[in-house]
C-alpha positions in Angstrom: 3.2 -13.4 37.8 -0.2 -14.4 36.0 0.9 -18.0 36.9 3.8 -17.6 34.6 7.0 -19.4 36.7 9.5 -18.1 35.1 10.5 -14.0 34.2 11.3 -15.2 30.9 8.4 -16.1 29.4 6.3 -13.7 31.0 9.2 -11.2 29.5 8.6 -13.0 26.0 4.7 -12.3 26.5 5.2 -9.2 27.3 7.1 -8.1 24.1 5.2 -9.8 21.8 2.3 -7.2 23.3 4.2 -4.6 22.9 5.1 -5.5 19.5 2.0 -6.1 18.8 0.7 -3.0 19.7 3.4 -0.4 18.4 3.2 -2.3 14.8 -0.6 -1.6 14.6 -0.1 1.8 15.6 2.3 2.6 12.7 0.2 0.8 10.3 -2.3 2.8 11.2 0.0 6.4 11.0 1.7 5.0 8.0 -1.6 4.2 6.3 -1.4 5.3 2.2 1.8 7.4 2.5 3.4 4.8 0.4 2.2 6.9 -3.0 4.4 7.7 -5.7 4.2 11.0 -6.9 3.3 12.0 -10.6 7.1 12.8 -11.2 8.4 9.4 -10.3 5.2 7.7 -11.9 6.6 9.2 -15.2 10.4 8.4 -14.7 9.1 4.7 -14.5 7.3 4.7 -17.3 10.1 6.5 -19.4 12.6 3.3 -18.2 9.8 0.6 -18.6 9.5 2.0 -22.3 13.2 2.4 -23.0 13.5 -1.0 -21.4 11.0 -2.9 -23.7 12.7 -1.1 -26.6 15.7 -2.5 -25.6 14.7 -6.0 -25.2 13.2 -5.7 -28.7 16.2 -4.5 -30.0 18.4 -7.1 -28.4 15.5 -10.3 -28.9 14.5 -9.0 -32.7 11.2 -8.2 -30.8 11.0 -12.2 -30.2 9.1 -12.7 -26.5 9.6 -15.2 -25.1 
């Protein structure tokens, strides 16, 4: 097949292909649904802040 002498490889070809193809295809479907909406956008703000406060209270608001 295609000058390919063993099933194996051309097997091995073949599913990179594939894999090749399907992955592009649900990059493509997938595209920009990753966004967080404005209720979790505000959740992590309200733990980043309680966080820092935290650290500052457990440092003596020393960074390091």
């Amino acid at each position: 097949m295609f000058g390919i002498p063993d099933f194996s490889v051309a097997a091995a070809f073949l599913l990179i292909i594939l894999t090749t193809v399907i992955s592009t295809v649900y990059g493509i479907i997938m595209w920009n649904r990753g966004d967080a909406s404005d209720e979790e956008i505000q959740t992590e703000r309200k733990w980043m802040k309680e966080e820092i406060e935290l650290e500052e209270t457990v440092d003596g608001g020393v960074v390091s």
